[in-house]
GUNU-903357 format. One record per atom (N, C-alpha, C, CB): residue in one letter; atom name; x, y, z. Coordinates in steps of 0.05 Angstrom, whole numbers. Last residue first. Glycine has a CB too. Example, Ala and Ser with C-alpha at 12.3 -4.5 7.8 and 13.67 -1.06 7.14 Angstrom:
{rest: S, atom: N, east: 257, north: -45, up: 142}
{rest: S, atom: CA, east: 273, north: -21, up: 143}
{rest: S, atom: C, east: 258, north: 1, up: 157}
{rest: S, atom: CB, east: 282, north: -12, up: 114}
{rest: A, atom: N, east: 264, north: -114, up: 156}
{rest: A, atom: CA, east: 246, north: -90, up: 156}
{rest: A, atom: C, east: 264, north: -66, up: 156}
{rest: A, atom: CB, east: 226, north: -89, up: 181}
end
This chain:
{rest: X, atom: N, east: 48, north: -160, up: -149}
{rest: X, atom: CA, east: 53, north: -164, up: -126}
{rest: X, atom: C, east: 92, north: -165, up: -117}
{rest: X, atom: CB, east: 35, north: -192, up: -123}
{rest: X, atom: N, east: 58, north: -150, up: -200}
{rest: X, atom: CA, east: 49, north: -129, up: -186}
{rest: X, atom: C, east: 60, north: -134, up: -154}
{rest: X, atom: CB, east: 17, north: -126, up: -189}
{rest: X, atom: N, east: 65, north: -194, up: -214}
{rest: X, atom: CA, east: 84, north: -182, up: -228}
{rest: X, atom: C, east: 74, north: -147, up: -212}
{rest: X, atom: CB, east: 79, north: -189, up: -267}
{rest: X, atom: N, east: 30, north: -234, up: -212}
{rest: X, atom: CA, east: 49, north: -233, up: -197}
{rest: X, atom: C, east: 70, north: -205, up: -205}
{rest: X, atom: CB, east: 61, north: -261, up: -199}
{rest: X, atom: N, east: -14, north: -208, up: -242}
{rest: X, atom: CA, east: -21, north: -203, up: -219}
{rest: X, atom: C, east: 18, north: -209, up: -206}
{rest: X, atom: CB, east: -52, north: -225, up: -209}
{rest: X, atom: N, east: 4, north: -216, up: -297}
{rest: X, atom: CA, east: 4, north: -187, up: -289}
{rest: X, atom: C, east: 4, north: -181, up: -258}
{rest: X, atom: CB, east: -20, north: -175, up: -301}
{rest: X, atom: N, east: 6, north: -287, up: -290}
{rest: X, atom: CA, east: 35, north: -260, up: -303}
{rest: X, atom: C, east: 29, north: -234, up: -286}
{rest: X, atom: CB, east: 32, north: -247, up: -348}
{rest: X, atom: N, east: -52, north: -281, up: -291}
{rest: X, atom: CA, east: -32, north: -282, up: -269}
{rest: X, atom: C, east: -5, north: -277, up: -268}
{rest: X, atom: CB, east: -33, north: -302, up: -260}
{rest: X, atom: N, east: -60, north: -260, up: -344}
{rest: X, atom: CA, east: -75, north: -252, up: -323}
{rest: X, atom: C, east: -59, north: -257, up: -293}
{rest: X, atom: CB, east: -103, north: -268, up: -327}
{rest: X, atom: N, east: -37, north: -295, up: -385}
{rest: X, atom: CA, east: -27, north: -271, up: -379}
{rest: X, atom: C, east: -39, north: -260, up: -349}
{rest: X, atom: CB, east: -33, north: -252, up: -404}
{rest: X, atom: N, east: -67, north: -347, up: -361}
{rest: X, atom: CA, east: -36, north: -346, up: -354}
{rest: X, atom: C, east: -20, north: -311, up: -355}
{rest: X, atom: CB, east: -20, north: -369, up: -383}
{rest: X, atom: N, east: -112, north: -327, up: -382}
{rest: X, atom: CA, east: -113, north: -331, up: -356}
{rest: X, atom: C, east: -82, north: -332, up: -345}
{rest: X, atom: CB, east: -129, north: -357, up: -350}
{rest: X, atom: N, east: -105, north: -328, up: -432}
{rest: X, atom: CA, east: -107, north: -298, up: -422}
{rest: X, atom: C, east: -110, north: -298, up: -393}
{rest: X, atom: CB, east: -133, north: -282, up: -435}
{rest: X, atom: N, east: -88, north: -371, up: -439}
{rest: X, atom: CA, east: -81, north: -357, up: -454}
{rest: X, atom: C, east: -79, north: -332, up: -439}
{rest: X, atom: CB, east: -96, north: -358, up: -474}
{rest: X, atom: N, east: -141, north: -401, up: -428}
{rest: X, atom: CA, east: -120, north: -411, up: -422}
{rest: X, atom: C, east: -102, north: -384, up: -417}
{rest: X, atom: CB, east: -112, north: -431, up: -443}
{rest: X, atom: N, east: -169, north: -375, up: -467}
{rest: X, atom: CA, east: -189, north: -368, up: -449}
{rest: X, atom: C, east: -157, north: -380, up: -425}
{rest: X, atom: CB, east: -229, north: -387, up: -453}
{rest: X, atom: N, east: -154, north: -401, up: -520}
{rest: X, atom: CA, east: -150, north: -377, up: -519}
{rest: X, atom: C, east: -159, north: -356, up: -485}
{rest: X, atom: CB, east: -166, north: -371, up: -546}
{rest: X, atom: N, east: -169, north: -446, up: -508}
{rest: X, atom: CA, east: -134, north: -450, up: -509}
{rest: X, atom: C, east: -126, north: -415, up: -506}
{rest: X, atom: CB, east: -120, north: -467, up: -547}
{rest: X, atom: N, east: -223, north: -454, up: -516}
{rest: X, atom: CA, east: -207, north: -457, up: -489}
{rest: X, atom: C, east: -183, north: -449, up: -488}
{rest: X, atom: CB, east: -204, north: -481, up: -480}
{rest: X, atom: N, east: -244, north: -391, up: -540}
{rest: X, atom: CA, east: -238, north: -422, up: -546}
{rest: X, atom: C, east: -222, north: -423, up: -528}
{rest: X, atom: CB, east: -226, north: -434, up: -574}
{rest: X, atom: N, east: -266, north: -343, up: -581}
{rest: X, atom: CA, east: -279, north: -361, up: -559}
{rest: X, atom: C, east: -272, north: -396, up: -558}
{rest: X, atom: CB, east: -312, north: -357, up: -564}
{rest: X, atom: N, east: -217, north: -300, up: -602}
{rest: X, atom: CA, east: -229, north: -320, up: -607}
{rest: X, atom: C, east: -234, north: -338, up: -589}
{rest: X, atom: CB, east: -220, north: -328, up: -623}
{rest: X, atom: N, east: -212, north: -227, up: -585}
{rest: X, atom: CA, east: -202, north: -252, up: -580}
{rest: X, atom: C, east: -228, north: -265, up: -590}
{rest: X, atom: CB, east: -193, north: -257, up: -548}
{rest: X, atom: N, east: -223, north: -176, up: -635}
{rest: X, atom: CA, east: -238, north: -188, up: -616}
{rest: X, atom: C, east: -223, north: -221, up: -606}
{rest: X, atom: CB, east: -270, north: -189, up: -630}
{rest: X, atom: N, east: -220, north: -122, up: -680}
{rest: X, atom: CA, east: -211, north: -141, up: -673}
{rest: X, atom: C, east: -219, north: -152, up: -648}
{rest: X, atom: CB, east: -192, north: -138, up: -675}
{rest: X, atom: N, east: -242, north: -80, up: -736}
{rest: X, atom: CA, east: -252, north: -91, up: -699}
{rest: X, atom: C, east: -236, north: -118, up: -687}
{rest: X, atom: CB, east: -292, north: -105, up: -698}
{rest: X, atom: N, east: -231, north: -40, up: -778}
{rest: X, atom: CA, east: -219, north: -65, up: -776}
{rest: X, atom: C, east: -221, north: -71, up: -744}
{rest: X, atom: CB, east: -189, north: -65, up: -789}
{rest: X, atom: N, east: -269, north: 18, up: -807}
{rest: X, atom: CA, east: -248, north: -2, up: -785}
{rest: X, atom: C, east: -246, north: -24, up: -789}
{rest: X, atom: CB, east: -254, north: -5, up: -758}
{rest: X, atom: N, east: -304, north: 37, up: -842}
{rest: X, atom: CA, east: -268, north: 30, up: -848}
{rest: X, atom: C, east: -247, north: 15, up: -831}
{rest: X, atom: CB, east: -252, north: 55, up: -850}
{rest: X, atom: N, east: -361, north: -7, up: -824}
{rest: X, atom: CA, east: -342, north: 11, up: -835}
{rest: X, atom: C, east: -311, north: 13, up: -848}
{rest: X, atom: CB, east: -343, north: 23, up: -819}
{rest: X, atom: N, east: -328, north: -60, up: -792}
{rest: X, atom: CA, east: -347, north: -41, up: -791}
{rest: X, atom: C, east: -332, north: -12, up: -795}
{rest: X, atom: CB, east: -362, north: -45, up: -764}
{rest: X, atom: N, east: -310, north: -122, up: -800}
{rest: X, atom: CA, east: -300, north: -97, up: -808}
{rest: X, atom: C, east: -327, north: -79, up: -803}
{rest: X, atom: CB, east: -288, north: -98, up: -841}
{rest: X, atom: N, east: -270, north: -166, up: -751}
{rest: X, atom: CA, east: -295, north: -160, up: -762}
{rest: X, atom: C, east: -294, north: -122, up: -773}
{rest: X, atom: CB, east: -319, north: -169, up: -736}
{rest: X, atom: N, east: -231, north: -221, up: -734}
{rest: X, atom: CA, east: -230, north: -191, up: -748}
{rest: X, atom: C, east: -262, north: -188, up: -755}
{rest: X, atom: CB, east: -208, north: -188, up: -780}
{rest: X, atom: N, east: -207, north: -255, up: -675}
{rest: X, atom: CA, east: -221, north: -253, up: -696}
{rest: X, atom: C, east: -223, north: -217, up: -710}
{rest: X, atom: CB, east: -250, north: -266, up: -686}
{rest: X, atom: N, east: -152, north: -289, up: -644}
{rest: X, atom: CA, east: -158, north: -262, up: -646}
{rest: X, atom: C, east: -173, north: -274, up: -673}
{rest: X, atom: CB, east: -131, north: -236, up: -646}
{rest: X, atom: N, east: -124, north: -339, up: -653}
{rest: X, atom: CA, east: -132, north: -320, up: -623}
{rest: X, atom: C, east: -139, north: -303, up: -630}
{rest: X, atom: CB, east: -114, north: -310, up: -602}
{rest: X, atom: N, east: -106, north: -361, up: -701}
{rest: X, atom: CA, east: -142, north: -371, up: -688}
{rest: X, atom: C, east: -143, north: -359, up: -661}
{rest: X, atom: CB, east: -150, north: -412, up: -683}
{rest: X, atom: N, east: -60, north: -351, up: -722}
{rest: X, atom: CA, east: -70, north: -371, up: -701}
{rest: X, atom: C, east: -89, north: -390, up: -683}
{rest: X, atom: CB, east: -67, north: -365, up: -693}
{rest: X, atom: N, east: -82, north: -316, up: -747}
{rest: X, atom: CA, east: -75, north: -334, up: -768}
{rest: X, atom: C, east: -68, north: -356, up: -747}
{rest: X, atom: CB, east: -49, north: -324, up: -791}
{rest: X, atom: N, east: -79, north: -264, up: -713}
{rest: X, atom: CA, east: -106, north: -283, up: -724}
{rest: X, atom: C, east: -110, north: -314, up: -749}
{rest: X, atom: CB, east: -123, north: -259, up: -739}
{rest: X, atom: N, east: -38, north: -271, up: -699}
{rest: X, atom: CA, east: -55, north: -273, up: -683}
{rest: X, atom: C, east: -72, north: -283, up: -690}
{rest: X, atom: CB, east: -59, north: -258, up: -674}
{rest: X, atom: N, east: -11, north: -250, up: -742}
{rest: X, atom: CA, east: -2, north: -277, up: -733}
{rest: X, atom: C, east: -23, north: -289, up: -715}
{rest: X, atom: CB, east: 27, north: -274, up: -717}
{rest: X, atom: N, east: -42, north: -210, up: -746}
{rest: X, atom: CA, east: -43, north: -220, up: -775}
{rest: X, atom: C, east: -39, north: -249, up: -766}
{rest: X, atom: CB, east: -18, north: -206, up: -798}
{rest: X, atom: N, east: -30, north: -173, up: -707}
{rest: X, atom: CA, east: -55, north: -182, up: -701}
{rest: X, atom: C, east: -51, north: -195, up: -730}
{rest: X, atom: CB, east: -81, north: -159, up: -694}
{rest: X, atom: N, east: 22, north: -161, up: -730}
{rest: X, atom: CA, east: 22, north: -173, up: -706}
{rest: X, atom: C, east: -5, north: -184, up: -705}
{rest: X, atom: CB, east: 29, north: -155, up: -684}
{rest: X, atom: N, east: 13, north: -133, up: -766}
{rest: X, atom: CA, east: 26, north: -148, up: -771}
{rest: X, atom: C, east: 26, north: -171, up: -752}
{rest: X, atom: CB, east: 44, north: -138, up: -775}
{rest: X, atom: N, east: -14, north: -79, up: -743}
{rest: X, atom: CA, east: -29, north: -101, up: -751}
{rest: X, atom: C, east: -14, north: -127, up: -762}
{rest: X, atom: CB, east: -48, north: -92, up: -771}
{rest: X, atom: N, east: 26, north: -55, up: -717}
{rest: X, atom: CA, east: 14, north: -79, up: -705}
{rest: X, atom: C, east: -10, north: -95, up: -715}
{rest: X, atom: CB, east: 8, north: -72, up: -682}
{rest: X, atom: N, east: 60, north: -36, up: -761}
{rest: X, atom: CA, east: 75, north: -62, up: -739}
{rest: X, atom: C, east: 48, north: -77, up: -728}
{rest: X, atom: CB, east: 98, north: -48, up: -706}
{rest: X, atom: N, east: 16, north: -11, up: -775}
{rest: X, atom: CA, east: 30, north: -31, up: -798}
{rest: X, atom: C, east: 42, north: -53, up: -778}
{rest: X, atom: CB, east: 58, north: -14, up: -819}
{rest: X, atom: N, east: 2, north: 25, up: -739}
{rest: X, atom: CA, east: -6, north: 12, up: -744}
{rest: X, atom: C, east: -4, north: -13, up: -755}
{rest: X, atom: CB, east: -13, north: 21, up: -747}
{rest: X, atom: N, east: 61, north: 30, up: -685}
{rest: X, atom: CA, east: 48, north: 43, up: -715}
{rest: X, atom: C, east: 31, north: 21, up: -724}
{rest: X, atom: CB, east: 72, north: 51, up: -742}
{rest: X, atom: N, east: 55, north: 46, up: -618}
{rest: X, atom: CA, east: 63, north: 35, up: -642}
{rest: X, atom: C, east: 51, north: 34, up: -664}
{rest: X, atom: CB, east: 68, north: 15, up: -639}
{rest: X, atom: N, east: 30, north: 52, up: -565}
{rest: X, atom: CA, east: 45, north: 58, up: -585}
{rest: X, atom: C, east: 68, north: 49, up: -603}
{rest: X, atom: CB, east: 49, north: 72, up: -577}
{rest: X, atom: N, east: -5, north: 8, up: -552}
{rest: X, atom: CA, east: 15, north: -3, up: -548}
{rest: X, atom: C, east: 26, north: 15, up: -554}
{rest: X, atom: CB, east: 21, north: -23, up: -557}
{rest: X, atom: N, east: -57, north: 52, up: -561}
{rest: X, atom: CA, east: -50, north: 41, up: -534}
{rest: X, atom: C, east: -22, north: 19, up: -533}
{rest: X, atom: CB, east: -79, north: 26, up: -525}
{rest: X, atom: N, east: -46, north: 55, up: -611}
{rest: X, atom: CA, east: -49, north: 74, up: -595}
{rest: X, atom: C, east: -36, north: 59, up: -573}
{rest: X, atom: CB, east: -75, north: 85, up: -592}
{rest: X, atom: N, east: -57, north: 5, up: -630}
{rest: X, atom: CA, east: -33, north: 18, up: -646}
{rest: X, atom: C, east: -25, north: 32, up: -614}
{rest: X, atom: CB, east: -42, north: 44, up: -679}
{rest: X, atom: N, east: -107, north: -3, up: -615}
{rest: X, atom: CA, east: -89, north: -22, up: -614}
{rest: X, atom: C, east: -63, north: -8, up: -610}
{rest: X, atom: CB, east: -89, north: -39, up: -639}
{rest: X, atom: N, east: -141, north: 39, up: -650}
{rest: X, atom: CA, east: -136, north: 34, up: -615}
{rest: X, atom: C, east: -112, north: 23, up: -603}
{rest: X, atom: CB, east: -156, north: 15, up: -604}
{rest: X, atom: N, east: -129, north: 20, up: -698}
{rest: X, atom: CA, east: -119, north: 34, up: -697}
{rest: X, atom: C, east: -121, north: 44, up: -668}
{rest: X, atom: CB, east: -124, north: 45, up: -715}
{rest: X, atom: N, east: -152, north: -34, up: -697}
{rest: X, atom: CA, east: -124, north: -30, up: -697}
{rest: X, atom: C, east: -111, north: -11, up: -700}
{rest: X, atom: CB, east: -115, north: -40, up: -710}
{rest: X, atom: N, east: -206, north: -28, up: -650}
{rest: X, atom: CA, east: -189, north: -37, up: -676}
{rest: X, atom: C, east: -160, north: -32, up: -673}
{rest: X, atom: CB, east: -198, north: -23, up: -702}
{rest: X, atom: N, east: -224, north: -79, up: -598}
{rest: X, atom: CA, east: -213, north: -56, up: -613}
{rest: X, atom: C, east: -202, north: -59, up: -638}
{rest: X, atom: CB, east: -195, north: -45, up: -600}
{rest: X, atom: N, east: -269, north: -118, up: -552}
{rest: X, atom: CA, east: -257, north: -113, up: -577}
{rest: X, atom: C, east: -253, north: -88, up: -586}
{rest: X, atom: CB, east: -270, north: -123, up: -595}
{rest: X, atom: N, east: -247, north: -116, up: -483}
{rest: X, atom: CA, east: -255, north: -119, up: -495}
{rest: X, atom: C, east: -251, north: -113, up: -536}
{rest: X, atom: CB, east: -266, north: -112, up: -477}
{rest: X, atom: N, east: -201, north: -141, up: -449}
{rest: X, atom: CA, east: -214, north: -121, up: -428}
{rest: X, atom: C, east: -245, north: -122, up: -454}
{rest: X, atom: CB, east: -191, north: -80, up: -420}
{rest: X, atom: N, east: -176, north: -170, up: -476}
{rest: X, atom: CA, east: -178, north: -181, up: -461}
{rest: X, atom: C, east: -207, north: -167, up: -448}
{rest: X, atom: CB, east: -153, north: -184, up: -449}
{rest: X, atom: N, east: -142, north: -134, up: -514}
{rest: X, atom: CA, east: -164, north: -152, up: -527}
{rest: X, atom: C, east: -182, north: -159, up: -500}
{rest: X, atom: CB, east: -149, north: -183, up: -544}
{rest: X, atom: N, east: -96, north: -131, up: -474}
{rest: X, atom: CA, east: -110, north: -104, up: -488}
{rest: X, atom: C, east: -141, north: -115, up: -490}
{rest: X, atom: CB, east: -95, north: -94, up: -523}
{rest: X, atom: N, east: -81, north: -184, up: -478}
{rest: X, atom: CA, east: -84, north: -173, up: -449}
{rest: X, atom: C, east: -105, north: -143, up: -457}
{rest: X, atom: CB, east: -47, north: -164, up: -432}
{rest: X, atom: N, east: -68, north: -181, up: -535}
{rest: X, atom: CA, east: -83, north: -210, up: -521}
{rest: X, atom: C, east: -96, north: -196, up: -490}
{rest: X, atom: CB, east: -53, north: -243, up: -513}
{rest: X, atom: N, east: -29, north: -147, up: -537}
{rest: X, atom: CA, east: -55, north: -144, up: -547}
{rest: X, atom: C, east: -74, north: -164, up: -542}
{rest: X, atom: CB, east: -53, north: -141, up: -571}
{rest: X, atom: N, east: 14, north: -171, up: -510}
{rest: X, atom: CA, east: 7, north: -139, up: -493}
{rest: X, atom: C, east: -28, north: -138, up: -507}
{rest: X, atom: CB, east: 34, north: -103, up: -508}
{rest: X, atom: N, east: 30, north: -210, up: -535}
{rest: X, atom: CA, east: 18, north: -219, up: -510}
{rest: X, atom: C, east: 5, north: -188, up: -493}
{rest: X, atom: CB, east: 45, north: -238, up: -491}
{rest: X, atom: N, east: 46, north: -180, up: -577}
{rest: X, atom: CA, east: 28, north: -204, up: -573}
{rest: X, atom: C, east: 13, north: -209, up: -556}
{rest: X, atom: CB, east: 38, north: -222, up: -572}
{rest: X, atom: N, east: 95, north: -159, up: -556}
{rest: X, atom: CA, east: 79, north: -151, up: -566}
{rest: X, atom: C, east: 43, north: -157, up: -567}
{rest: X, atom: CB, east: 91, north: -155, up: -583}
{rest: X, atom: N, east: 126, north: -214, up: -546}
{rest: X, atom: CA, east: 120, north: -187, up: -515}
{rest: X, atom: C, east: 96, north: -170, up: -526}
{rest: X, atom: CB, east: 155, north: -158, up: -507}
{rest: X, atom: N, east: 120, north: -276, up: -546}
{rest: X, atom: CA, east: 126, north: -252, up: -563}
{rest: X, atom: C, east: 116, north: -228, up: -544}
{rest: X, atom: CB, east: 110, north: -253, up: -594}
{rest: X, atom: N, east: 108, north: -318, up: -521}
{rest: X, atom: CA, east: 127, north: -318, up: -521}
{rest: X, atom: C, east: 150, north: -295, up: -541}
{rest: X, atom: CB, east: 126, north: -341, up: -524}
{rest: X, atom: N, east: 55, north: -316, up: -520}
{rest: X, atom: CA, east: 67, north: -318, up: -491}
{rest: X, atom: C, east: 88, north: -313, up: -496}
{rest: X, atom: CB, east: 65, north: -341, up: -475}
{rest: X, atom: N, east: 43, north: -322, up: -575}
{rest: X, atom: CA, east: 33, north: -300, up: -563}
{rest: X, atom: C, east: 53, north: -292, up: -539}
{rest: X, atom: CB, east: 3, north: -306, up: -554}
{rest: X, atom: N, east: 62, north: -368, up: -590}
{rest: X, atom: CA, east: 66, north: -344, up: -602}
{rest: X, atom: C, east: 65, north: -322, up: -595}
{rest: X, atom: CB, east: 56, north: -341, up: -615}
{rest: X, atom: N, east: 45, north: -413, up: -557}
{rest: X, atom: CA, east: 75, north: -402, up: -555}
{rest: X, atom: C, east: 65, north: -374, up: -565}
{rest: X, atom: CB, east: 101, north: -418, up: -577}
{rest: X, atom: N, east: -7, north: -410, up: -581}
{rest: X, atom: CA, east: -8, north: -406, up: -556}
{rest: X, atom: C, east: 18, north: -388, up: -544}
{rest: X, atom: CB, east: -11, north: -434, up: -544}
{rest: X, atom: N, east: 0, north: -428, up: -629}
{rest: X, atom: CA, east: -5, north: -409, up: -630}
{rest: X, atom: C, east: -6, north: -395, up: -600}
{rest: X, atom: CB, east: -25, north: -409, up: -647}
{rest: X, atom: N, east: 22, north: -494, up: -613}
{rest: X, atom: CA, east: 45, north: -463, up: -621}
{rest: X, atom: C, east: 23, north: -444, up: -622}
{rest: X, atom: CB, east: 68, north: -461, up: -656}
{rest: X, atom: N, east: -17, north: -517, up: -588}
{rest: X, atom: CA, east: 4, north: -500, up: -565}
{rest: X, atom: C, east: 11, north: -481, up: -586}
{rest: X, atom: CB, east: 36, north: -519, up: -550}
{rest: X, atom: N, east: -23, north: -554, up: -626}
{rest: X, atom: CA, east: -48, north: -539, up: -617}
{rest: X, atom: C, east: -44, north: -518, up: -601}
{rest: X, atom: CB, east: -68, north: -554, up: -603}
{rest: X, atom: N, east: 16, north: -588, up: -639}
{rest: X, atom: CA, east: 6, north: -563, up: -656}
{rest: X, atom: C, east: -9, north: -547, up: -644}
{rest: X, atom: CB, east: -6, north: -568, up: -679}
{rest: X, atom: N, east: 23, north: -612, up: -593}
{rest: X, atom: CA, east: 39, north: -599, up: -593}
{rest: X, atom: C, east: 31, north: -576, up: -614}
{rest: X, atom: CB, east: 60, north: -614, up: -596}
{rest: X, atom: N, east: -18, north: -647, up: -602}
{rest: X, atom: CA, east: -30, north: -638, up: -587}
{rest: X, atom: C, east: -4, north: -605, up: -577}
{rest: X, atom: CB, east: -40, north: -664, up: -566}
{rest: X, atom: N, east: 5, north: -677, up: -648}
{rest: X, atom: CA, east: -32, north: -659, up: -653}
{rest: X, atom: C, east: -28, north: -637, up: -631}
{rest: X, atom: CB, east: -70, north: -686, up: -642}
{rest: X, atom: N, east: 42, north: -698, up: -629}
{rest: X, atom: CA, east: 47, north: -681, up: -651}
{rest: X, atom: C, east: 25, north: -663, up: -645}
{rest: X, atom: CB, east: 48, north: -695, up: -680}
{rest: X, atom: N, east: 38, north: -714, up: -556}
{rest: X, atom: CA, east: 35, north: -713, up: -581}
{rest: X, atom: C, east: 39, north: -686, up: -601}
{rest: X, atom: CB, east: 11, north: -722, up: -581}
{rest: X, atom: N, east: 63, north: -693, up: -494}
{rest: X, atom: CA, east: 52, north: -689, up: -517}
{rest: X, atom: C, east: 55, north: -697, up: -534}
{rest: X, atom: CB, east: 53, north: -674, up: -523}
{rest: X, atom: N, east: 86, north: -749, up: -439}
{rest: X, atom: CA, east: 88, north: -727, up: -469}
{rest: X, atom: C, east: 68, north: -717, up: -469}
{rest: X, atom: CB, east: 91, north: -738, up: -499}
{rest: X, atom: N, east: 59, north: -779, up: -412}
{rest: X, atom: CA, east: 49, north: -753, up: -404}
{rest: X, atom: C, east: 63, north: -738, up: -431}
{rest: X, atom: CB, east: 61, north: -742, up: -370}
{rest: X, atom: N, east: 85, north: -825, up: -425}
{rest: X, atom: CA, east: 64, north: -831, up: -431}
{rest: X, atom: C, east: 52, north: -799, up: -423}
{rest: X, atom: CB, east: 56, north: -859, up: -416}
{rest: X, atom: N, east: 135, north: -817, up: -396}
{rest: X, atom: CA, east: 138, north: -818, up: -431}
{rest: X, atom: C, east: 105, north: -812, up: -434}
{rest: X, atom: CB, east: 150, north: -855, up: -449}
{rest: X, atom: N, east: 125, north: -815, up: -341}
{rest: X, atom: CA, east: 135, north: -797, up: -356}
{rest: X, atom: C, east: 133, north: -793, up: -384}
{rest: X, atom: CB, east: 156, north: -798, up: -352}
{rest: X, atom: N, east: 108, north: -865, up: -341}
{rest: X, atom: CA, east: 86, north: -850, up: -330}
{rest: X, atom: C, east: 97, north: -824, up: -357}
{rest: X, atom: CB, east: 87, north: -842, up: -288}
{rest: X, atom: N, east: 164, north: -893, up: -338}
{rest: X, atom: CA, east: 130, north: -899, up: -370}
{rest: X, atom: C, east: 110, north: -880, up: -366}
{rest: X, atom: CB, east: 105, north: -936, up: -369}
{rest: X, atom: N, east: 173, north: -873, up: -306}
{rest: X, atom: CA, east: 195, north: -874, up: -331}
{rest: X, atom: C, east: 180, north: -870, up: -352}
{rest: X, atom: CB, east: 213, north: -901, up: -335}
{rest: X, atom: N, east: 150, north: -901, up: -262}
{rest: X, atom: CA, east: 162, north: -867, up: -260}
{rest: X, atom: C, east: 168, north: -859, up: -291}
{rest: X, atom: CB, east: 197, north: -863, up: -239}
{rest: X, atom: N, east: 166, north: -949, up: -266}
{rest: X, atom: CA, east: 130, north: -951, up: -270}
{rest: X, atom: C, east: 142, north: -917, up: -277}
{rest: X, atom: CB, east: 98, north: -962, up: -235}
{rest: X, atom: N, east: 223, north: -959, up: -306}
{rest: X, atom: CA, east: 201, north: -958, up: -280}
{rest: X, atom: C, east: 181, north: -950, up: -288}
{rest: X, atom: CB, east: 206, north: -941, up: -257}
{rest: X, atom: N, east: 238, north: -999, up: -357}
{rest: X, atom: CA, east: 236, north: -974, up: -348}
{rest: X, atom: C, east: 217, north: -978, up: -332}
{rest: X, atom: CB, east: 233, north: -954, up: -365}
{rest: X, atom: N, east: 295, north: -1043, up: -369}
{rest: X, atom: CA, east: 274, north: -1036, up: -361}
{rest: X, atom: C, east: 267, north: -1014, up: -348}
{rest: X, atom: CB, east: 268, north: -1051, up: -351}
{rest: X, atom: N, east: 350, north: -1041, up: -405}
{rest: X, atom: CA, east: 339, north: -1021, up: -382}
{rest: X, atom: C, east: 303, north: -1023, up: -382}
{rest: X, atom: CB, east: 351, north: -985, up: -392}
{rest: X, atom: N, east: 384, north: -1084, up: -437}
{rest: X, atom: CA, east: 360, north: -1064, up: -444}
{rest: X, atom: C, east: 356, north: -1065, up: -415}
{rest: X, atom: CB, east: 333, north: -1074, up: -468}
{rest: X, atom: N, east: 453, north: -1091, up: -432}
{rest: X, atom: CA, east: 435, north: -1104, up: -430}
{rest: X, atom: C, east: 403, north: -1084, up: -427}
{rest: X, atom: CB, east: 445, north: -1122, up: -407}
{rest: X, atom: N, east: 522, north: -1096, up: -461}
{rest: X, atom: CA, east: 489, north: -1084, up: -444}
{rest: X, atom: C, east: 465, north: -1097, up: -440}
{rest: X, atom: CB, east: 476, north: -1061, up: -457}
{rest: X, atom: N, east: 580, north: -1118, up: -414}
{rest: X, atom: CA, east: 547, north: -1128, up: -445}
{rest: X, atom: C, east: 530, north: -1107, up: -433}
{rest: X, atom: CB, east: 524, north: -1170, up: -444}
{rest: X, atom: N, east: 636, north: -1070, up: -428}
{rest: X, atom: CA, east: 613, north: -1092, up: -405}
{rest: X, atom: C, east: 590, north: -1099, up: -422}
{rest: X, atom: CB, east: 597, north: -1074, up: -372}
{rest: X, atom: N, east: 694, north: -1081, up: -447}
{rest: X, atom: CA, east: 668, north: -1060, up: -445}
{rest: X, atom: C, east: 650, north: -1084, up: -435}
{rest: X, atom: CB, east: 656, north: -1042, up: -477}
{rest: X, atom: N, east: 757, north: -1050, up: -430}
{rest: X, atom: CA, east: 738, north: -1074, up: -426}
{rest: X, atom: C, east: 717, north: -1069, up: -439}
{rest: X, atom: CB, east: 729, north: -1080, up: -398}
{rest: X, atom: N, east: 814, north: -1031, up: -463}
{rest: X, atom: CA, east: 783, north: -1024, up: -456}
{rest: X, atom: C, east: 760, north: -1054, up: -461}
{rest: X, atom: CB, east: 773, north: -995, up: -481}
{rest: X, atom: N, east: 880, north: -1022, up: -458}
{rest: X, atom: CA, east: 859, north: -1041, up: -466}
{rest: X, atom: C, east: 834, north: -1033, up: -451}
{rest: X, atom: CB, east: 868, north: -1070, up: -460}
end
């Protein structure tokens, strides 16, 4: 035989509501995934750091990650469909350039100390 005890609703500590109330929102969770994308793709995050120093195309890109163009303009496709990375065409090239925006300036600061601990 199983007792069971009344419940009774759990008032939540001041700790509890602080917590809930620090979530993220939907809005503010959308505004992260292109952020994820990058940080959380090795590729990505190599051309964000590349981008970083200044704008290349994608056939620099390629180079300096080696890797074939196709893979990485596939890659700069997500990037720029994220709003981190802008395209501008000169000539036959295709110039690619990070996009001037906090989340993206965030972004390259978190890779930025990634690299430094990662030396140290």
């Amino acid at each position: 035989m199983t007792v069971e005890l009344p419940t009774r609703p759990r008032l939540a500590s001041n700790r509890v509501r602080n917590a809930r109330e620090a979530l993220l929102g939907t809005e503010a969770t959308a505004v992260l995934q292109p952020v994820r994308d990058v940080i959380c793709e090795q590729t990505r995050s190599q051309i964000v750091r590349a981008l970083s120093v200044g704008p290349l195309s994608v056939g620099d890109l390629a180079a300096i990650l080696e890797r074939s163009k196709s893979a990485t303009s596939q890659h700069l496709r997500v990037l720029r469909d994220g709003g981190i990375v802008t395209a501008r065409r000169r000539g036959r090239a295709v110039i690619y350039s990070l996009s001037p925006s906090p989340m993206v300036d965030a972004t390259v600061e978190v890779l930025r100390q990634a690299a430094t601990i990662g030396v140290a």
